[in-house]
C-alpha positions as CSV (number, residue, x, y, z in Angstrom):
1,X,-67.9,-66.3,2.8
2,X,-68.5,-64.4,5.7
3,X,-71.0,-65.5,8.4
4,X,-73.9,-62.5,8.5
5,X,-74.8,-62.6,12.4
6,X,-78.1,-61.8,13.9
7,X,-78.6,-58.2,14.0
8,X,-82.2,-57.6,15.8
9,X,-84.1,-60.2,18.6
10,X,-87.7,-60.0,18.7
11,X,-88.5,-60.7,22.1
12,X,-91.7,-62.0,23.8
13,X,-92.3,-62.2,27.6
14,X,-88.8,-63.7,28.8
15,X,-87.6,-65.7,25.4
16,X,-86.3,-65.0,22.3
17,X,-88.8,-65.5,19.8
18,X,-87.4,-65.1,16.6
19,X,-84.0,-63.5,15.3
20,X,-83.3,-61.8,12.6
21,X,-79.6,-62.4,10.6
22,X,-77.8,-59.5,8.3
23,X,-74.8,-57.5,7.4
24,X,-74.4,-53.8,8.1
25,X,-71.5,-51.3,7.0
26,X,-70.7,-47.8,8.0
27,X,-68.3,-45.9,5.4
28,X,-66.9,-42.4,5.4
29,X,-66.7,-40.3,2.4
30,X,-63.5,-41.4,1.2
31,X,-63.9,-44.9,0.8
32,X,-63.2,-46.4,3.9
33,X,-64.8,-49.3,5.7
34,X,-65.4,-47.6,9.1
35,X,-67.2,-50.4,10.9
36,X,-69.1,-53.4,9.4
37,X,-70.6,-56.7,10.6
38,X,-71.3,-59.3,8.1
39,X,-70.5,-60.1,4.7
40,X,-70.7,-56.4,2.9
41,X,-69.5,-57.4,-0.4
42,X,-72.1,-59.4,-0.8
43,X,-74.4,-57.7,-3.6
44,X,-77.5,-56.1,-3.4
45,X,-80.5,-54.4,-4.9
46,X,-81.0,-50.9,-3.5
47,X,-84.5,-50.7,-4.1
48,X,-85.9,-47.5,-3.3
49,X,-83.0,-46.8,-0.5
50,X,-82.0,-45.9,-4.1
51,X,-84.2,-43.1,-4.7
52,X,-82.5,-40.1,-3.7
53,X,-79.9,-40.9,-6.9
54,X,-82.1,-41.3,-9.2
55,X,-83.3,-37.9,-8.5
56,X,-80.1,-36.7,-9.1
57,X,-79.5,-36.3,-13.0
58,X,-83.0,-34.7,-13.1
59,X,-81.8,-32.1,-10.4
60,X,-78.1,-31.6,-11.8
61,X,-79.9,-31.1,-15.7
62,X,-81.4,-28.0,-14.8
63,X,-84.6,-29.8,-15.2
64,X,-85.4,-29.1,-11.3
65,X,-85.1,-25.1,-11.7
66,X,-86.7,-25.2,-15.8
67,X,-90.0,-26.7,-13.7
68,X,-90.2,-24.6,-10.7
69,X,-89.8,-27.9,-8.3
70,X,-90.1,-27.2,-4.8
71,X,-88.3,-28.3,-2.1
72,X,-91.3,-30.3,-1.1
73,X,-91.4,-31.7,-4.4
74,X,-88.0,-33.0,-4.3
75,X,-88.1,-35.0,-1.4
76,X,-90.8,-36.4,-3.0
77,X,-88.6,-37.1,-5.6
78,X,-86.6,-39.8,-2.9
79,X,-89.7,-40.6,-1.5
80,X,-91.6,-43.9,-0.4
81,X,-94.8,-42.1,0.2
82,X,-97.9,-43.3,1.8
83,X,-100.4,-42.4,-0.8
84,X,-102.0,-39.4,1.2
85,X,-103.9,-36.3,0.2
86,X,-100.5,-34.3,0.2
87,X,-98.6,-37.3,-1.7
88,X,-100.7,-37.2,-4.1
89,X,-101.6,-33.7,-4.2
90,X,-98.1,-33.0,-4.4
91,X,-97.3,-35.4,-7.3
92,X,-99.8,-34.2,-9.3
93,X,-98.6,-30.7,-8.9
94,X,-95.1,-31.5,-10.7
95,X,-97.0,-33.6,-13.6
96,X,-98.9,-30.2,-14.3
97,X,-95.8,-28.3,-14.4
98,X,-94.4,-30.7,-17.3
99,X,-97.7,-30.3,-18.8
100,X,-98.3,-34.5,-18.1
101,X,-100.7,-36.6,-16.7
102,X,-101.0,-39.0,-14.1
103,X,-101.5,-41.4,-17.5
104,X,-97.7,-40.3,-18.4
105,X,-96.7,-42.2,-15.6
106,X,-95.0,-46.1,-16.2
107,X,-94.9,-47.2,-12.3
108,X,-98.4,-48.7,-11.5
109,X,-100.8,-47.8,-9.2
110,X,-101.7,-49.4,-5.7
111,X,-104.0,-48.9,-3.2
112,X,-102.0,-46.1,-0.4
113,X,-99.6,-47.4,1.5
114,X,-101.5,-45.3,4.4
115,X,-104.0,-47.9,6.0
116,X,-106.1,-44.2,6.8
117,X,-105.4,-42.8,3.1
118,X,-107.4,-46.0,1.8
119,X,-110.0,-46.1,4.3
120,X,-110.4,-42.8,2.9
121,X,-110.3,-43.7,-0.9
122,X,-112.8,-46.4,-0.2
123,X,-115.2,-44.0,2.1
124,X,-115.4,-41.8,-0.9
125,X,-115.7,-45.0,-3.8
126,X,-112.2,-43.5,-5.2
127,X,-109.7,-46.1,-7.3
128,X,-106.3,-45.3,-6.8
129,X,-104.3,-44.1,-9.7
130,X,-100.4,-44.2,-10.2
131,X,-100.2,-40.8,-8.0
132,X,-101.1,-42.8,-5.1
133,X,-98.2,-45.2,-6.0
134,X,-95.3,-44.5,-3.3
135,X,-92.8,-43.8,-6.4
136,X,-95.4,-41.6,-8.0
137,X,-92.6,-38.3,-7.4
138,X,-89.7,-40.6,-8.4
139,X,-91.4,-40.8,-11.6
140,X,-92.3,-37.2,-12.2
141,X,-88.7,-36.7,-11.8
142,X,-87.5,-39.0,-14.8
143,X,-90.5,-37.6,-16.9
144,X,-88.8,-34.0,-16.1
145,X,-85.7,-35.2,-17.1
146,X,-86.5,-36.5,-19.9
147,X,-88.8,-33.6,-21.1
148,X,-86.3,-31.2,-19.9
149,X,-83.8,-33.0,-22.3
150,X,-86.0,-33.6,-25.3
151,X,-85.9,-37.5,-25.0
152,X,-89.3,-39.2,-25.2
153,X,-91.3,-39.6,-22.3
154,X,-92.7,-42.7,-23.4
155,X,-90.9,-45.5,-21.7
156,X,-88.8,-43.7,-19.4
157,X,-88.3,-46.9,-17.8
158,X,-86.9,-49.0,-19.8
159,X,-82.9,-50.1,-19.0
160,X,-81.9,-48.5,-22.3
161,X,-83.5,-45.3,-21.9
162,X,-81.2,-42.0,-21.5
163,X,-83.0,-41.4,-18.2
164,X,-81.9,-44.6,-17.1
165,X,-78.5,-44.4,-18.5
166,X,-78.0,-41.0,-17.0
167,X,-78.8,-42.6,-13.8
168,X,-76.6,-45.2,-14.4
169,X,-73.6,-42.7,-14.8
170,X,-74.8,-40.9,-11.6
171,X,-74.6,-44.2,-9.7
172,X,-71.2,-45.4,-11.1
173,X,-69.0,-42.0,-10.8
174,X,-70.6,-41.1,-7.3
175,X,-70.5,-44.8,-5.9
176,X,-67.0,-45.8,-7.7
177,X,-69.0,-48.7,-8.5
178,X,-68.7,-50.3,-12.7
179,X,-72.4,-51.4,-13.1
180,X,-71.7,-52.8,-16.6
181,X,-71.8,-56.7,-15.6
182,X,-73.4,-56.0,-12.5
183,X,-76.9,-57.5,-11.6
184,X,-80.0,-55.6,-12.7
185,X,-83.4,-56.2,-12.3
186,X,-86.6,-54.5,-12.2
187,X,-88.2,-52.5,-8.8
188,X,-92.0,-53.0,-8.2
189,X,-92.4,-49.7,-10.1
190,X,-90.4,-51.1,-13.5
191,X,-87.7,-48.9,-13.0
192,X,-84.3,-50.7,-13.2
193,X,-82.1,-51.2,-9.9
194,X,-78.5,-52.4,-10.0
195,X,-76.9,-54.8,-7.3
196,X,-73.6,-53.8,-5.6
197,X,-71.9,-54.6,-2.5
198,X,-73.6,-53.4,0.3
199,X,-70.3,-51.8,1.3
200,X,-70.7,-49.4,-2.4
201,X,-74.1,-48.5,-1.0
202,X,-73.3,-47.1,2.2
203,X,-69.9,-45.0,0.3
204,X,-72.7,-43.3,-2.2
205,X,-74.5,-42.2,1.2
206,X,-71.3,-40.9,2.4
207,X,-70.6,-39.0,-0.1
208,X,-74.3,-37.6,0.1
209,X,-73.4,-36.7,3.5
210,X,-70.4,-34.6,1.9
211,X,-71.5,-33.1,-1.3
212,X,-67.9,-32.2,-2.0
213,X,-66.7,-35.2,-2.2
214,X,-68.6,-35.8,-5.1
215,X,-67.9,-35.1,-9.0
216,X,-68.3,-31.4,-9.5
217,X,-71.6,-32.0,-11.7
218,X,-73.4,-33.4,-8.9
219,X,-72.5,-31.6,-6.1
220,X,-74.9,-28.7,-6.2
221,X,-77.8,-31.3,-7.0
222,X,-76.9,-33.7,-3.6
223,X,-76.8,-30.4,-1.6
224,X,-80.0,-29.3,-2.9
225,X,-81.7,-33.1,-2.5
226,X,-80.2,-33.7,0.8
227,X,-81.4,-30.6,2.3
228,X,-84.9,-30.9,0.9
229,X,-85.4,-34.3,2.8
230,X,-83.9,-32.8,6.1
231,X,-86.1,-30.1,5.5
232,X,-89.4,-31.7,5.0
233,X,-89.2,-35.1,6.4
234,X,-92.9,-36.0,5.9
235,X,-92.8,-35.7,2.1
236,X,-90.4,-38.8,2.3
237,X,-92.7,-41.2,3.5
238,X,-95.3,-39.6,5.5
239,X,-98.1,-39.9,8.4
240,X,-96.8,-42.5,11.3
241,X,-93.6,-43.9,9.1
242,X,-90.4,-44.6,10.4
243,X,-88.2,-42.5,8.2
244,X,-90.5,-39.7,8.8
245,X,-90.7,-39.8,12.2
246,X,-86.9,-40.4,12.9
247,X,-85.7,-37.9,11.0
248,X,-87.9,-35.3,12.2
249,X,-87.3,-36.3,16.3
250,X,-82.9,-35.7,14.8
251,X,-84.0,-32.7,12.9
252,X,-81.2,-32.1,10.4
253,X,-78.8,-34.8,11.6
254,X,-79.5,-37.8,9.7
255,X,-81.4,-38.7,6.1
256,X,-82.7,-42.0,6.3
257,X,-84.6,-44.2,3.5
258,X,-86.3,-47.3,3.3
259,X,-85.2,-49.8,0.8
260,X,-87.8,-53.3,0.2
261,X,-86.6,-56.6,1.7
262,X,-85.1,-54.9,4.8
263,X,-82.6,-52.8,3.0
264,X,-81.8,-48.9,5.2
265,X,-79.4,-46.3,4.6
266,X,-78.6,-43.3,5.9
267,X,-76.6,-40.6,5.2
268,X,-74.7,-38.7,8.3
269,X,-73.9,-35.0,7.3
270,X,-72.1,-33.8,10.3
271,X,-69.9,-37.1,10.6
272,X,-69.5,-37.4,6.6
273,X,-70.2,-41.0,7.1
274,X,-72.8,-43.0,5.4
275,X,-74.6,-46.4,6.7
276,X,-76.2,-49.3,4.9
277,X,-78.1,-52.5,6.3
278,X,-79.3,-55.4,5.2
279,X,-81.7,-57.5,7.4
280,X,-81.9,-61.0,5.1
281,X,-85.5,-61.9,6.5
282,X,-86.6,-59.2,4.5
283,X,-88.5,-58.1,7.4
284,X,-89.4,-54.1,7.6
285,X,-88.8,-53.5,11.5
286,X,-86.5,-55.4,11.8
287,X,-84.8,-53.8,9.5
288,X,-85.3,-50.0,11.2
289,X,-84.7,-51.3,14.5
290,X,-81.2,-52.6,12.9
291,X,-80.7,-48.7,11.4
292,X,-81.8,-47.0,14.4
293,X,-79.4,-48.8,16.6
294,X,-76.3,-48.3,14.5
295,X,-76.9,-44.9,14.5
296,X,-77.5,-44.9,18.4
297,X,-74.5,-46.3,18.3
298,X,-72.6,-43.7,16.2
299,X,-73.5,-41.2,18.8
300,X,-77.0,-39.6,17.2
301,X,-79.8,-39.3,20.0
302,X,-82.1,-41.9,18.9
303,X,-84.7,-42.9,21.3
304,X,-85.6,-46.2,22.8
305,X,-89.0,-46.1,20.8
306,X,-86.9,-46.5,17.6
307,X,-84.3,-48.8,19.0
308,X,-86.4,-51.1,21.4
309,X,-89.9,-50.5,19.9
310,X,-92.7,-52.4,22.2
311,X,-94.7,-54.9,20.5
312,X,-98.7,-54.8,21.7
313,X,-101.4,-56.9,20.6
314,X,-104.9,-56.3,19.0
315,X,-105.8,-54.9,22.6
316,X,-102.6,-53.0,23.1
317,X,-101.4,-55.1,25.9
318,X,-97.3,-55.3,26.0
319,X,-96.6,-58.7,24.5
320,X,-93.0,-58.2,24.1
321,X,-90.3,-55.7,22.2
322,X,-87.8,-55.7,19.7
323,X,-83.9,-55.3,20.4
324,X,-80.5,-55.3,19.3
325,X,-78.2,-58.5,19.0
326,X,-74.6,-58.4,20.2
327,X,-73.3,-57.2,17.1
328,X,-75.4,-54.1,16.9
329,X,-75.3,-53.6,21.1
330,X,-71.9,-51.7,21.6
331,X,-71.2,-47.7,21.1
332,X,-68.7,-47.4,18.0
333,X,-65.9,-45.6,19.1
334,X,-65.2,-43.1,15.3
């Protein structure tokens, strides 16, 4: 078994305070391993770094077009949103347009994700309801699919459900993965996730870099997914997030997305290549400092704030900063 090295330092005054291990691999669209540290067969749940092909059999259905989806409602579709006015606003439209209900949804609700959307909830004596969840659009897009196809909407989630079969086929032909004795468990919104080697991840990214590559059913679908969350950046996560913010400081350069327990990919359209990381602490910024310095390192113009973020205390005083390892600190010559 391969040794996973440390991938991010977290750094106070002159010592290294703590250090974070993991495994990252950057693929092109045909398959090969372009660069990877760590063990990247080693499997693992997606989670909502997932998100984008789930969308996908709802989009390549027709059920996208039959419901008048915008492109701001597809990248809501991939999203990790933070619960705000617009989230939610947005959500609520493409339940209306299936003729649903916030009640049709199986994820759950939570309070936002936005620390300022439920400050705001609470100023007004609001509950959250499952729109505020941050897979509120992922679900409206397996209700569509499943309206648009005639199945029943009630539970859409469940593992033997033709939604979740169909997204089972999307994930196996476009990741040349066979999911049939792989892993599965069930994300924080009851949808199943599959586990696969890290190194399968970051080849479905690639191939969501290149459309082309793809199976021909799919192909318009990724195009039209892909550009939606290059297009409107905000509607993937939102106010002050990282995936958010760096994509819109790259502009059409890189799609980015936020898996739980430190998972990141990204998909690199102009390159064709795709990247996937795995931080094994778990830990969220570590995690996007380990993203944002692979692609740095892959030539994108990612600034220092994403790749050596300062760390300030409750009085915003410099305490110390985040940073690349030695596996992570070295261009990568492709």
């Amino acid at each position: 078994m391969t040794t996973n090295p440390t991938l991010v330092e977290v750094v106070r005054g002159d010592i290294v305070e703590s250090r974070h291990v993991g495994r990252a691999v950057v693929m092109d669209a045909q398959g090969q391993v372009r660069w990877s540290c760590g063990d990247i067969e080693e499997l693992t749940y997606p989670r909502s770094a997932l998100k984008a092909f789930q969308a996908l059999p709802m989009v390549a259905s027709g059920a996208a077009d039959r419901y008048g989806f915008s492109d701001q409602q597809l990248a809501l579709a991939c999203a990790s949103h933070n619960g705000e006015v617009s989230h939610h606003d947005c959500a609520a439209a493409m339940l209306e347009q299936l003729t649903l209900d916030a009640e049709d949804l199986e994820c759950g609700w939570h309070w936002p994700m936005s620390d300022v959307a439920t400050r705001e909830l609470v100023a007004q004596g609001i509950t959250p309801d499952a729109l505020h969840n941050n897979c509120s659009g992922k679900h409206c897009g397996m209700l569509a699919l499943a309206s648009h196809q005639g199945w029943p909407t009630r539970g859409y989630v469940e593992l033997d459900h033709p939604v979740q079969q169909s997204i089972r086929k999307a994930i196996e032909v476009c990741w040349g993965v066979d999911l049939e004795r792989a892993p599965v468990a069930l994300d924080g919104c009851s949808a199943p996730i599959w586990a696969v080697p890290l190194r399968a991840l970051a080849q479905g990214f690639a191939r969501l870099a290149a459309p082309a590559s793809l199976p021909d059913q799919y192909q318009a679908a990724a195009t039209r997914l892909l550009n939606a969350c290059l297009q409107h950046p905000w509607y993937v996560a939102g106010s002050d997030r990282f995936c958010s913010r760096l994509m819109t400081e790259l502009g059409d350069q890189v799609f980015v997305k936020l898996g739980a327990e430190g998972v990141y990919v990204a998909a690199i359209p102009s390159r064709a290549l795709g990247v996937a990381v795995k931080v094994d602490s778990g830990d969220i910024k570590a995690v996007e400092v380990a993203i944002a310095n692979v692609l740095a390192r892959l030539g994108l113009p990612v600034s220092g704030a994403f790749t050596r973020p300062d760390i300030r205390n409750r009085k915003q005083r410099l305490t110390g900063h985040y940073q690349a390892a030695t596996a992570l600190s070295s261009p990568l010559a492709l």
